[in-house]
C-alpha positions in Angstrom: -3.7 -36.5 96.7 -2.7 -33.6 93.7 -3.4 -36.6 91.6 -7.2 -37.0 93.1 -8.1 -33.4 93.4 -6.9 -32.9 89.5 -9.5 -36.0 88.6 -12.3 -34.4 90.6 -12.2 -31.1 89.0 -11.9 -32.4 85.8 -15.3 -34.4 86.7 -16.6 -31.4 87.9 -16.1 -29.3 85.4 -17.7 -31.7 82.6 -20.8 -32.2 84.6 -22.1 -28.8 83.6 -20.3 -28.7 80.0 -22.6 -25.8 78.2 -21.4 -23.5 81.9 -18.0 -24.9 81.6 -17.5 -24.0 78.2 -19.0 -20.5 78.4 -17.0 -19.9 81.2 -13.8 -21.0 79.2 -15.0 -18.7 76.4 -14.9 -15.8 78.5 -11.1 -16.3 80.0 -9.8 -17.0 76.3 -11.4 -13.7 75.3 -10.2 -11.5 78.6 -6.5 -13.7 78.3 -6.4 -12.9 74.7 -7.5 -9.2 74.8 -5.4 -8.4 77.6 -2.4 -9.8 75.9 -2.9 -7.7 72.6 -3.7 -4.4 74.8 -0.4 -5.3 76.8 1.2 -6.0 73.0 -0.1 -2.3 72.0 1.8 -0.7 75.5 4.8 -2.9 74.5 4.9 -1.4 70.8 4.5 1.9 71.4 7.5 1.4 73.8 9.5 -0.2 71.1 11.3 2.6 70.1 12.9 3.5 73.4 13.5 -0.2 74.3 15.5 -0.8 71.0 17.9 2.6 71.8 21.2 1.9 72.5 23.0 3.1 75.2 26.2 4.1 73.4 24.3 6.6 71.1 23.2 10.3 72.3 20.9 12.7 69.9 22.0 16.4 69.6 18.9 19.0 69.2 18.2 22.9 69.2 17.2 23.1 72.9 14.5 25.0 71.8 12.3 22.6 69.8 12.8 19.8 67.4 11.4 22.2 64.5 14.4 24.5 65.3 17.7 23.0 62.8 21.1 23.6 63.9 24.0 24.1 61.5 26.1 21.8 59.9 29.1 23.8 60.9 28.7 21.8 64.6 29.9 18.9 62.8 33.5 19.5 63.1 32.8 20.5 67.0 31.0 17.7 67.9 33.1 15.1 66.1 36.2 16.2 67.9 34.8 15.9 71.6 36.1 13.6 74.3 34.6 10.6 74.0 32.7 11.1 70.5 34.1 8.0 68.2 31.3 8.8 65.2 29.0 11.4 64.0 26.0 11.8 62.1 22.7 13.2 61.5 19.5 13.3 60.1 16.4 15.1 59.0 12.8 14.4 59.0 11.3 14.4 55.5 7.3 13.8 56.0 6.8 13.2 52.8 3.5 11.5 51.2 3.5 8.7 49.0 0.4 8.3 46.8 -1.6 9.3 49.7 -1.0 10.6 53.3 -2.8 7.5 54.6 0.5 5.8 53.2 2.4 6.7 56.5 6.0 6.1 57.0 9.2 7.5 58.8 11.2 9.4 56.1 14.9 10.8 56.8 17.6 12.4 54.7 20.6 10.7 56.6 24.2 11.0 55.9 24.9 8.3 53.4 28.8 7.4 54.8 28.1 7.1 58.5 24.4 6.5 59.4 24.6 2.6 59.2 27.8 2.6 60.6 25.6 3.9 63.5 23.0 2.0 63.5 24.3 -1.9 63.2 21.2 -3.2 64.1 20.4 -2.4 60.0 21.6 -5.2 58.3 22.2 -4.4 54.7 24.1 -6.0 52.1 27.6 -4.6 51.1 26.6 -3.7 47.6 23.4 -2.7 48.4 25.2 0.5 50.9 27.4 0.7 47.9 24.6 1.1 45.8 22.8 3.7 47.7 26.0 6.0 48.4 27.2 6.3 45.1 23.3 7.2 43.6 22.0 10.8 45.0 18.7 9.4 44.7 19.2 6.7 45.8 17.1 5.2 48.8 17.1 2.1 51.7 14.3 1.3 52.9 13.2 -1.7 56.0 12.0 -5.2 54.6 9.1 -4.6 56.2 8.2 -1.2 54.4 9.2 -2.7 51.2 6.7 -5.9 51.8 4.0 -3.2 53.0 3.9 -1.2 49.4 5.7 -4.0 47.1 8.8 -2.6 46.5 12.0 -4.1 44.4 15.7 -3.1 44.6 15.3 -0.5 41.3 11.6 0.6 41.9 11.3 4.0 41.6 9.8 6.0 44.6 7.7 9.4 44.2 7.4 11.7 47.4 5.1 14.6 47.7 7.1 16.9 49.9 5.2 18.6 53.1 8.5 20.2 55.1 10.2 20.3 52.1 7.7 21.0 49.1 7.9 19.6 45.3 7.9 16.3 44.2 10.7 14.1 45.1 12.2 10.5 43.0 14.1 8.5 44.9 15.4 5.3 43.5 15.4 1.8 45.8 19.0 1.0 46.0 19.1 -1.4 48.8 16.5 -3.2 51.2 17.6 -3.7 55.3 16.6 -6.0 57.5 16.4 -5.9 61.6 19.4 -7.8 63.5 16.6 -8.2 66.6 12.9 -8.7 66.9 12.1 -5.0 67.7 14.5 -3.5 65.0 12.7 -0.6 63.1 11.9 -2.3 59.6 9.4 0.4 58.5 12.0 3.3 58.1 12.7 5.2 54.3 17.1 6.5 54.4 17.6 8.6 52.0 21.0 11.0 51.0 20.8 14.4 53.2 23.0 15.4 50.2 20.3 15.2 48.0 18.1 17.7 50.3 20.7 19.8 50.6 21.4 19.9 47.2 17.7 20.3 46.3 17.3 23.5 48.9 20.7 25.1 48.0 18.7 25.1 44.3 14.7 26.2 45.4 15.3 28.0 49.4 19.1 28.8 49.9 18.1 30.0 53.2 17.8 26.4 54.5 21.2 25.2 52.9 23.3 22.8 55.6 20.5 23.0 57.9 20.7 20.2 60.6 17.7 18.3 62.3 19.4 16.4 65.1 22.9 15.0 65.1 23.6 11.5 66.0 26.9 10.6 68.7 28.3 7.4 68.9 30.2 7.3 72.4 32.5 4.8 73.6 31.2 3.7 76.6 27.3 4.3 77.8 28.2 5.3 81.5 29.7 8.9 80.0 26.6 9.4 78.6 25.5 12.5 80.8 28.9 13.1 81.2 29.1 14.2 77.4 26.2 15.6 77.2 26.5 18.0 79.7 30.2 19.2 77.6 28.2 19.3 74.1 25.5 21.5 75.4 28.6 23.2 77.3 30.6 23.9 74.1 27.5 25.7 72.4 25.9 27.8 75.1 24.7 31.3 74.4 25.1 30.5 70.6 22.7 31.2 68.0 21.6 27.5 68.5 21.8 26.1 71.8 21.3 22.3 72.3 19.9 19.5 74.3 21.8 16.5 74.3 20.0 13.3 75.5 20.5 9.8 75.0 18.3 8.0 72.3 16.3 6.3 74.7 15.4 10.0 77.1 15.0 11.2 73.2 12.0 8.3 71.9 10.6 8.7 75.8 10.0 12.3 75.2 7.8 11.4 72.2 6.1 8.7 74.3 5.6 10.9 77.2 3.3 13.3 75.0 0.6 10.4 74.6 1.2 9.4 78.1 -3.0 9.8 79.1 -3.2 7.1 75.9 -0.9 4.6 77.1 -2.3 5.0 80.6 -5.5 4.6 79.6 -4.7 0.8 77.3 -2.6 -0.4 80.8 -5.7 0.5 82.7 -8.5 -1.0 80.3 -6.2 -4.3 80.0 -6.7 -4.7 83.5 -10.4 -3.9 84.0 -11.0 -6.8 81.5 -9.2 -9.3 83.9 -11.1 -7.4 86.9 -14.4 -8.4 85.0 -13.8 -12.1 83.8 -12.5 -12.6 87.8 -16.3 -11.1 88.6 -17.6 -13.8 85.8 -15.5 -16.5 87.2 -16.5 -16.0 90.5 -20.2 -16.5 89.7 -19.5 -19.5 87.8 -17.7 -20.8 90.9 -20.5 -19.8 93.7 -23.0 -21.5 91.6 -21.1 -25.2 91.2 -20.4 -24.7 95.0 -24.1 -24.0 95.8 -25.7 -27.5 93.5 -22.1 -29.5 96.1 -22.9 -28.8 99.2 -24.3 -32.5 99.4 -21.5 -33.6 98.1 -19.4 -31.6 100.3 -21.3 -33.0 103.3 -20.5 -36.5 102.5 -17.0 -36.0 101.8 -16.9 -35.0 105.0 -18.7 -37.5 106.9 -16.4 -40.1 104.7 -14.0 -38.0 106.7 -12.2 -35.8 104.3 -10.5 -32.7 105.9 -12.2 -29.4 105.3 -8.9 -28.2 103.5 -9.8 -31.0 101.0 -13.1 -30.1 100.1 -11.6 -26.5 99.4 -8.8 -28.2 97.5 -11.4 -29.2 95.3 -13.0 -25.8 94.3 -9.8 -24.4 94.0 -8.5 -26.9 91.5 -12.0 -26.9 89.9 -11.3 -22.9 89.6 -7.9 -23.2 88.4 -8.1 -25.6 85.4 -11.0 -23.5 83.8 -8.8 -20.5 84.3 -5.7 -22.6 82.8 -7.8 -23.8 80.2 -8.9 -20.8 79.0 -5.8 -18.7 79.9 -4.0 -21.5 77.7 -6.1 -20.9 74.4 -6.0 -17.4 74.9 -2.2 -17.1 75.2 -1.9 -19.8 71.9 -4.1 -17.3 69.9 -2.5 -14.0 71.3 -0.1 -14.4 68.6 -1.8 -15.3 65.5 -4.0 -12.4 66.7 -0.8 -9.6 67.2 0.0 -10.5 63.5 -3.1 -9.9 61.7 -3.4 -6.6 64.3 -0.3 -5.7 63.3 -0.3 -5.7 59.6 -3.3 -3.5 59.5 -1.3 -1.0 62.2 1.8 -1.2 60.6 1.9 2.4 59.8 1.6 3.7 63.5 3.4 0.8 64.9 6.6 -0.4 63.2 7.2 -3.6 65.9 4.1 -5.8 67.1 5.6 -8.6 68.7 4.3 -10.3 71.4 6.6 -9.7 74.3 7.8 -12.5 76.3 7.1 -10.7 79.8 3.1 -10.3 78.2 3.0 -14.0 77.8 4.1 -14.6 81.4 1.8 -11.4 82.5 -1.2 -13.6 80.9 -0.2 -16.7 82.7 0.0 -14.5 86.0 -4.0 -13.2 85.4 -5.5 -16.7 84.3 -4.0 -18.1 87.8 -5.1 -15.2 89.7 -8.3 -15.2 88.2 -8.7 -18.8 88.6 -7.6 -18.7 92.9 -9.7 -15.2 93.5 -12.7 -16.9 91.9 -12.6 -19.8 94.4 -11.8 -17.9 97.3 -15.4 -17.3 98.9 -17.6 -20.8 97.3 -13.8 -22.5 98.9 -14.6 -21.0 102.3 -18.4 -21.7 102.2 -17.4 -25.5 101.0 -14.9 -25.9 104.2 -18.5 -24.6 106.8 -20.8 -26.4 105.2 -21.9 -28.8 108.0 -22.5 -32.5 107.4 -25.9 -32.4 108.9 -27.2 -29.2 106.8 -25.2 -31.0 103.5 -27.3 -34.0 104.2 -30.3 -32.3 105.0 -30.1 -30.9 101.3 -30.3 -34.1 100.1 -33.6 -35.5 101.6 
């Protein structure tokens, strides 16, 4: 019987080809668009999906633009729990031009990839980069973007920091996963230091956030609670979170963005359903004669609405199909040009089955009604039609 209603609808759906193919066009534009606006929620959720669970960031409680001092170092490294330190500070430089966007940190050169294994970087390469002040690592994706070769020599403008900055590419990374960060420019917080001790010494071992590596995620809150603790009601307080609470706090500030992509992704599916569903009522108003006969040959009403659902469903699958085949061609050429704002554009496997979920539901909603109208139409008002 699966076998007969399948042959039907695919008669069906060839009879009106020019209809059929419009209506085809329309899921594969919906499927795809809603796959790429799912792939835009997805990226800008990257970040906090990559964290680990087994690293917490230290900041003045007060704000991010507040530093603490490198004298917590000692502190911090010494606490319960605390198996490596580092930390970091946010450069914002500009490079050529400040449509040339990238994320630019002075890190400490002997522990940050330690910290982060998910950087893969060659043994020679670190060597490189630690024993040259200048020296710089930067993600094989940011080095594709702007051309750059181990030995290329890279001018900054600084904004935070002003003056013109040369740093030296001494080593290229690459991302263990799919949503590794390969857009990020590591530099030697030595060098910054050194740099300030020589133009502001009033910003000498000044700290942006330090980096924890614990030894087991579920004391997490546990030590953060003791390193907030241990400097409470000093000059600079701090706010310990975990990486993840720490990227969410960035995401949360363009919250009414995201909010509005997840809603627009599903108002196009609302839309092609609407499309759909017109396409259906019409191929079920020009068979009610045929849905009369099938009925006197003595075909169960559940039939004849077996065959507008599965009518229903293989446009929807057909167009859901070639929309989901294109969503990823289409997240790379997106991508490339939004590779400054977004550092992962991969299509998520959960999208993908999120897109097989709306074609499906689009193609059953669609049939609901002209499937109920098929199963009344009466054999005598169906024949009627004919004559």
């Amino acid at each position: 019987m699966l076998t007969l209603l399948i042959r039907f609808a695919l008669r069906n759906t060839l009879r009106h080809r020019l209809r059929s193919s419009l209506t085809v066009l329309g899921i594969v534009v919906a499927i795809l668009a809603f796959g790429l606006l799912r792939t835009v929620v997805s990226a800008w959720y990257a970040g906090a999906d990559a964290a680990s669970d087994k690293r917490l960031i230290v900041r003045n409680s007060i704000s991010l633009i507040f530093p603490l001092p490198l004298s917590y170092a000692e502190k911090l490294r010494g606490m319960e729990g605390v198996t490596a330190i580092g930390w970091m500070n946010w450069f914002n430089g500009v490079y050529i031009d400040e449509r040339n966007f990238f994320p630019q940190f002075a890190v400490d050169r002997n522990s940050h990839f330690n910290l982060y294994p998910e950087f893969i970087l060659p043994p020679e390469q670190l060597r490189a980069f630690q024993n040259d002040r200048r020296g710089a690592v930067v993600g094989r994706k940011l080095a594709n973007r702007f051309g750059w070769k181990i030995g290329d020599t890279v001018p900054l403008k600084g904004t935070i920091y002003p003056g013109t900055w040369e740093f030296v590419v001494r080593g290229i990374y690459s991302g263990r996963h799919a949503n590794t960060d390969e857009g990020q420019f590591l530099f030697q917080w030595d060098y910054l230091n050194e740099r300030m001790r020589q133009t502001a010494p009033g910003r000498v071992n000044q700290i942006g956030i330090y980096l924890l590596q614990i030894r087991d995620g579920r004391d997490a809150a546990a030590i953060s609670r003791r390193v907030d603790a241990e400097f409470k009601n000093s000059l600079a307080e701090t706010l310990t979170e975990t990486e993840k609470a720490f990227n969410l706090g960035f995401i949360a500030m363009t919250g009414a963005i995201v909010n509005a992509i997840q809603i627009v992704s599903f108002v196009v599916i609302v839309i092609i359903m609407a499309v759909m569903a017109n396409t259906m009522a019409m191929a079920a108003r020009e068979r009610i004669a045929e849905y009369a006969t099938l009925k006197a040959l003595g075909f169960a009403p559940r039939i004849v609405a077996g065959l507008v659902y599965a009518e229903s469903l293989l446009l929807a699958l057909i167009g859901g199909a070639i929309g989901i085949a294109a969503t990823e061609p289409a997240a790379r050429i997106v991508g490339t040009q939004l590779d400054n704002i977004f550092p992962v554009f991969n299509v998520a496997p959960e999208t993908v089955w999120m897109q097989l979920a709306a074609c499906t539901i689009v193609g059953l909603s669609a049939a609901v009604i002209p499937a109920a109208r098929a199963m009344r139409v009466r054999i005598v008002d169906g024949l009627r039609a004919v004559a």
